[in-house]
C-alpha positions in Angstrom: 46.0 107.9 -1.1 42.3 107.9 -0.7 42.1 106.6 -5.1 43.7 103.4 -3.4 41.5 103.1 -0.6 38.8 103.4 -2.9 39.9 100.7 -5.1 40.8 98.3 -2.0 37.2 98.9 -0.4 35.8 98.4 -4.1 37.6 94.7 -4.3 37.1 93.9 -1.0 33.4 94.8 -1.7 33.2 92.5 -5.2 35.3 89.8 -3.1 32.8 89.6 -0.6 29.6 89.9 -3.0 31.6 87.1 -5.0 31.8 84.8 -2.1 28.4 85.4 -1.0 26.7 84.5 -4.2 29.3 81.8 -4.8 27.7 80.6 -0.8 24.2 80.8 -2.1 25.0 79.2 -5.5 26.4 76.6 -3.6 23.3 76.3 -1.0 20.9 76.5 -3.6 22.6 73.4 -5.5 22.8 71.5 -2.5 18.9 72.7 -1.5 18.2 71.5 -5.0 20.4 68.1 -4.6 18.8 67.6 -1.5 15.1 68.2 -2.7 15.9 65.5 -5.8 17.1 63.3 -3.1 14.4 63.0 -1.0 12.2 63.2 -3.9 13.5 59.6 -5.3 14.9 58.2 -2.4 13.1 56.9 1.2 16.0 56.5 4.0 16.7 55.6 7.4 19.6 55.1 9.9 17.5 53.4 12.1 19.1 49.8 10.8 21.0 46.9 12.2 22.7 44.1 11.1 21.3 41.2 12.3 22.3 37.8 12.8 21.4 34.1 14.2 23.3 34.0 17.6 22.4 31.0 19.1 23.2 29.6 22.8 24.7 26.5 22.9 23.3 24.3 26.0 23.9 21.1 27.4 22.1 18.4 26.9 23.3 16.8 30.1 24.9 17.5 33.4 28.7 16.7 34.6 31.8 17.4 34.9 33.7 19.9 32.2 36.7 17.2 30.8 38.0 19.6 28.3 37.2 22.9 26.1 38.0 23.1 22.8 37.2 27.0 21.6 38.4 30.3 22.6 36.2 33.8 22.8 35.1 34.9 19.4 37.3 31.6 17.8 36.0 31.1 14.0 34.4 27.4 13.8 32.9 25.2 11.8 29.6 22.8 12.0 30.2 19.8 13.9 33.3 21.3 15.7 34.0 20.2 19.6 33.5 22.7 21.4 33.8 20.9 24.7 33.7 17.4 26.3 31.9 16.6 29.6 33.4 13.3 32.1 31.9 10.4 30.6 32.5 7.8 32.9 29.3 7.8 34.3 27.5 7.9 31.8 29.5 4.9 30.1 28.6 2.6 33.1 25.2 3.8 32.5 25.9 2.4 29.1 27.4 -1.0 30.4 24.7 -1.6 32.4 21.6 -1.5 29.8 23.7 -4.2 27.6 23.8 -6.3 30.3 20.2 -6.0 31.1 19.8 -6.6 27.4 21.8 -9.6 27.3 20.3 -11.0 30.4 16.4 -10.5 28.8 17.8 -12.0 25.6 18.7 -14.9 27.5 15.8 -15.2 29.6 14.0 -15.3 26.0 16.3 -18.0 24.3 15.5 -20.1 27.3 11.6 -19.5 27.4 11.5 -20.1 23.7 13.6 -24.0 24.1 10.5 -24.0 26.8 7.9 -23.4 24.5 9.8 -25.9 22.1 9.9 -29.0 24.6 6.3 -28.2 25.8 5.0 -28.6 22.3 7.3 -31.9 21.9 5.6 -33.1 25.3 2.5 -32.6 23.5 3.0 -34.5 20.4 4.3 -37.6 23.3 1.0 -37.2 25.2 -1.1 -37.1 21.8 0.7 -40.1 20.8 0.2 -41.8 24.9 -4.0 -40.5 24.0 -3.8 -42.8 20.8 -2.2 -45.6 22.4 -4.9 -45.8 25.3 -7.6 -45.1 23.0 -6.6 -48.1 20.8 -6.5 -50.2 24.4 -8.8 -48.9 26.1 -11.1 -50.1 22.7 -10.2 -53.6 22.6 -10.7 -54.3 26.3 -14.0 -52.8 25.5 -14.5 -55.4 23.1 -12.9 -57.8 25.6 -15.8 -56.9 28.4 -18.0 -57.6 26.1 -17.3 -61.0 25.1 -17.0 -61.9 28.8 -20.3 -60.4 29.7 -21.8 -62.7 26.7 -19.8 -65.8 28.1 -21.0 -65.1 31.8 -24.5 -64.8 30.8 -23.6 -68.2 29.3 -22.2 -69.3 32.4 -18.5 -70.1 30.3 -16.8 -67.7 32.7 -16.9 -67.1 36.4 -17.8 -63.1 37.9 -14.7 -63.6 39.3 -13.4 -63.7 35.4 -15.3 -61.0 34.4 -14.2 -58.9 37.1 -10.9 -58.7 36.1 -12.1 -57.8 32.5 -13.8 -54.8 33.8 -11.3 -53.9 36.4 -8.5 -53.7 33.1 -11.2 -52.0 31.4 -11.6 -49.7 34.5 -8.3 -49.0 34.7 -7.6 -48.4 30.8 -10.2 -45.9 30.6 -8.6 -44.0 33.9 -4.8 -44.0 31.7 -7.0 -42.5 28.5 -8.9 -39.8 30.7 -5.0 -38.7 32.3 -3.8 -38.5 28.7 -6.5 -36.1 28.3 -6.0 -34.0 30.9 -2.4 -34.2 30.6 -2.7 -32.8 26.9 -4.4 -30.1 28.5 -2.0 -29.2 31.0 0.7 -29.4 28.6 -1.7 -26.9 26.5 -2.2 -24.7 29.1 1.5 -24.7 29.9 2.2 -23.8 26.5 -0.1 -20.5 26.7 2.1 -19.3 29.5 4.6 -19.6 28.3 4.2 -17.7 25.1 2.5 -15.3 27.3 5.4 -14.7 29.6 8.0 -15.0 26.2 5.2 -12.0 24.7 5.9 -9.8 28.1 10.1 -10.9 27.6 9.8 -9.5 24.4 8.2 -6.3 26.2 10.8 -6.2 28.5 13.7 -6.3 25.7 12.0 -3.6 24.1 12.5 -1.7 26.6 16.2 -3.0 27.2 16.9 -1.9 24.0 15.1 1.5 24.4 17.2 2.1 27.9 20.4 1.3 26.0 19.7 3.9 23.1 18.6 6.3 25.5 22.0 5.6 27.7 24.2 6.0 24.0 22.1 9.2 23.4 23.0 10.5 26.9 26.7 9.2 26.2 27.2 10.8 23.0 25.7 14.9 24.5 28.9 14.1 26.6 30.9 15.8 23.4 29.2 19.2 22.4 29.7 20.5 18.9 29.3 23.6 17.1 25.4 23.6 15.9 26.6 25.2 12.3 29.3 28.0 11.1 30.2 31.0 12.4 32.0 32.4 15.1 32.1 31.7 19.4 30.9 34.8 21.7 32.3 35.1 25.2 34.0 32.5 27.0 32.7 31.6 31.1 33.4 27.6 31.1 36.5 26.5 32.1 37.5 22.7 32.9 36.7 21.3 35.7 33.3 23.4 36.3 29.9 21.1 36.8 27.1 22.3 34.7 23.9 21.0 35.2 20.9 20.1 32.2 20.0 22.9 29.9 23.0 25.4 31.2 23.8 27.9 28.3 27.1 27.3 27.7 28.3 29.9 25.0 26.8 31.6 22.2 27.4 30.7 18.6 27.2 34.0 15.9 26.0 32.4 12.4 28.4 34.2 10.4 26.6 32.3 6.7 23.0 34.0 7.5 23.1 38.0 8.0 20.3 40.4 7.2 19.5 43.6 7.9 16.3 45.1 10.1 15.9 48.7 9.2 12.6 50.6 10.5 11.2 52.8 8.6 8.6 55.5 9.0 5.2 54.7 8.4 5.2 57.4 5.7 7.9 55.9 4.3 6.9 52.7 3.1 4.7 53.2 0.6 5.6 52.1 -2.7 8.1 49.6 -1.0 8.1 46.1 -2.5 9.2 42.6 -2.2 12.6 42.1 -4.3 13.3 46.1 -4.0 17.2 46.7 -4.5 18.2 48.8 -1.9 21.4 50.5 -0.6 23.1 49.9 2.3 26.0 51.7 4.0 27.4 51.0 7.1 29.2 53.6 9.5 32.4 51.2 10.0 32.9 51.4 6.3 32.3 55.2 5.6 33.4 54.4 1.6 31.6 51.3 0.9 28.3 50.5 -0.5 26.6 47.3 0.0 23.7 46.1 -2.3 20.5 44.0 -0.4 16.8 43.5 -1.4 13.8 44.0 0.4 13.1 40.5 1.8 9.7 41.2 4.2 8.0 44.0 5.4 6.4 43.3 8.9 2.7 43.6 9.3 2.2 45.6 12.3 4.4 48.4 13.6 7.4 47.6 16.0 5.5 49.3 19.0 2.8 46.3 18.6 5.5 43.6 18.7 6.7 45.3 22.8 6.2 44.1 25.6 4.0 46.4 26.8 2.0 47.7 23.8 0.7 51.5 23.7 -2.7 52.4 24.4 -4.4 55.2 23.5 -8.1 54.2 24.5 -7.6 56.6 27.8 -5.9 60.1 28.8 -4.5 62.8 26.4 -3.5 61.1 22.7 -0.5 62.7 20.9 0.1 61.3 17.7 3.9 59.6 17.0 4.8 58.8 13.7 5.4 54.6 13.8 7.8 52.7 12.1 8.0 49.6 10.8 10.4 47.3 10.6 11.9 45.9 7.2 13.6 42.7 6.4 16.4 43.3 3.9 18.4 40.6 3.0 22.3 40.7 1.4 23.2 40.2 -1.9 25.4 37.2 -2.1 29.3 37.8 -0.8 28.1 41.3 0.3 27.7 40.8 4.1 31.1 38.7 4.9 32.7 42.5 6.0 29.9 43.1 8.2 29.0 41.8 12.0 25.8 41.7 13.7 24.8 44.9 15.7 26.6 47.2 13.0 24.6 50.7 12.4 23.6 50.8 8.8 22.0 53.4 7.0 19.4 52.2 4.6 18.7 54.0 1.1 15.5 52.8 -1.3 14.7 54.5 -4.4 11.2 55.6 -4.6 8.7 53.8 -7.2 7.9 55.7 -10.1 
C-alpha cells in the first residue's frame, strides 16, 4: 500500500515539476518574444481615426421648404440636402431685372440724346457758315456805300440801312456761335450723365447677380462625399444666416493621429510603413505610412499650455502626435473616432 503511494506522490511530483518548467519555458519564450518585440517595434494605442467632418451652414435665412437626407444617409457631392422658401428671394430677383431694364432704357434714350445733339450741331455749324458767308458780303456791301456816301451818290439815310443789315447779320453769326456752344456744352452732359447711367447699370447688373446668388443658397447641397451626422432640421423650421445645419463625415479622406512617446519617435520617418489595427476588427491588419510628424508636442497645441517656469517641476514624458495616412482601399471598413493601435518597426 504505501509502494503505491510512493509511486502516486513520485508522479504527482514529476507532473508538477513538468508543468512548472513547461510554465517557465513558456514565460521565458514569451519574455524573449516580448523583448524582440519591443526591440524592433515602437507602438501605441493612443491612435484615432480621423476624418473631415464638416458643418454644413446656410448661406441665407428662411423658411425650411423641404429636406432631402436622413441621419448618417450615404451622399454624394452636389446632393440636395435641403431647400429653403424661395419666393422671397425670387421677387428679390424680379425686381433687380426690372431696375436693369429701366437703367438700360434710360441709357438707349440718353444715347438717341447724344445722337440728335451732335446732329444739332452739324445744323448750327452749317447756320455759322451761312451767316459768315452773309454777314461777309454785306460787309463788302457797307463798304461800297460808305465810298458812295462820301461821294455823295447815296443818302445816310441809304447807308443806314446798309449798316443796320450788317448790324443785324453780325448779331445772327454771334447766336450761331453761342448756339454751337450750347449745343457743345449740352453734349458734355449728356455723355456725362450716360457715363454715371452706365455706373448705375453696373450696379443693376451687380444687384441682379448678387439676388441669383442669394436665390440659388436657397437649395443646399452636399459640399463632397461621404456620409450625414445627426438630423435637428425639420420643414417648416426658420433658420437664420450662418446656422449649422448638419454635419457632413468625408468618408474619401481618412487618416490616422496616433501620439507617440517622445522616446518613441526617433528613427521615425516620412513614408514609414506602419501597422495599424483597430479594436472593432480584432483579426484585421491595416497597412498606412507615416504621412507628418508634428513639430511641437500635443501639450503645446492646448488651450492652456503647461508651464513649468514656477512651483515644483515633475517631469511627464510628452507625446507627439503623428500623421499616418491609409494605404489606398484600406480605410473604407473604418469610421472616424475608431481606437487603433499603431505598430512601427524600428530603423535599423
Amino acid at each position: 500500500m504505501e509502494s503505491k503511494q510512493n509511486t502516486f506522490s513520485g508522479f504527482a511530483n514529476k507532473l508538477i515539476f513538468g508543468i512548472a518548467l513547461l510554465a517557465m519555458g513558456i514565460a521565458v519564450f514569451y519574455f524573449l518574444r516580448y523583448m524582440a518585440y519591443i526591440n524592433s517595434y515602437e507602438d501605441t494605442n493612443d491612435a484615432q481615426v480621423e476624418s473631415y467632418i464638416n458643418p454644413v451652414s446656410a448661406r441665407v435665412g428662411g423658411f425650411i421648404n423641404r429636406v432631402f437626407f436622413e441621419e448618417h444617409q450615404k451622399i454624394k457631392r452636389g446632393d440636395t440636402l435641403l431647400v429653403l422658401d424661395n419666393r422671397e428671394y425670387f421677387q428679390k430677383v424680379k425686381e433687380a431685372e426690372a431696375l436693369l431694364e429701366d437703367t438700360e432704357a434710360q441709357l438707349g434714350i440718353l444715347a438717341a440724346g447724344i445722337n440728335s445733339a451732335k446732329t444739332a450741331t452739324l445744323v448750327t455749324k452749317d447756320q455759322i457758315n451761312a451767316a459768315k458767308a452773309k454777314l461777309w458780303q454785306q460787309e463788302q456791301e457797307v463798304g461800297r456805300f460808305k465810298n458812295l456816301l462820301k461821294a455823295e451818290a447815296v443818302t445816310m439815310s441809304d447807308f443806314e440801312v446798309v449798316q443796320t443789315k450788317y448790324n443785324v447779320l453780325q448779331s445772327d453769326y454771334s447766336a450761331a456761335n453761342n448756339s454751337l456752344k450750347t449745343n457743345n456744352s449740352k453734349i458734355l452732359e449728356l455723355e456725362a450723365r450716360y457715363k454715371s447711367l452706365v455706373a448705375v447699370r453696373k450696379r443693376a447688373e451687380a444687384m441682379l447677380d448678387l439676388a441669383k446668388l442669394n436665390l440659388s443658397y436657397t437649395v443646399i447641397t452636399s459640399p463632397y462625399s461621404g456620409f450625414t451626422g445627426r438630423k435637428a432640421i425639420l420643414e417648416g423650421q426658420q433658420i437664420q444666416p450662418g446656422q449649422p445645419l448638419l454635419s457632413v463625415v468625408n468618408s474619401n479622406l481618412k487618416w490616422v493621429i496616433a501620439n507617440f512617446k517622445e522616446t518613441q519617435v526617433e528613427g521615425m520617418f516620412m513614408g514609414q510603413a506602419v501597422q495599424i489595427e483597430a479594436d472593432a476588427f480584432p483579426d484585421e491588419s491595416f497597412h498606412g505610412r507615416i504621412d507628418a510628424i508634428a513639430a511641437s508636442t500635443g501639450s503645446k497645441f492646448s488651450l492652456l499650455p503647461t508651464d513649468n517656469s514656477t512651483g515644483n517641476f515633475v517631469k511627464i514624458v510628452q507625446r507627439i502626435p503623428v500623421k499616418i495616412t491609409f494605404e489606398e482601399g484600406e480605410a473604407d471598413k473604418l469610421k472616424a473616432g475608431m481606437n487603433v493601435k499603431v505598430i512601427v518597426k524600428k530603423r535599423d
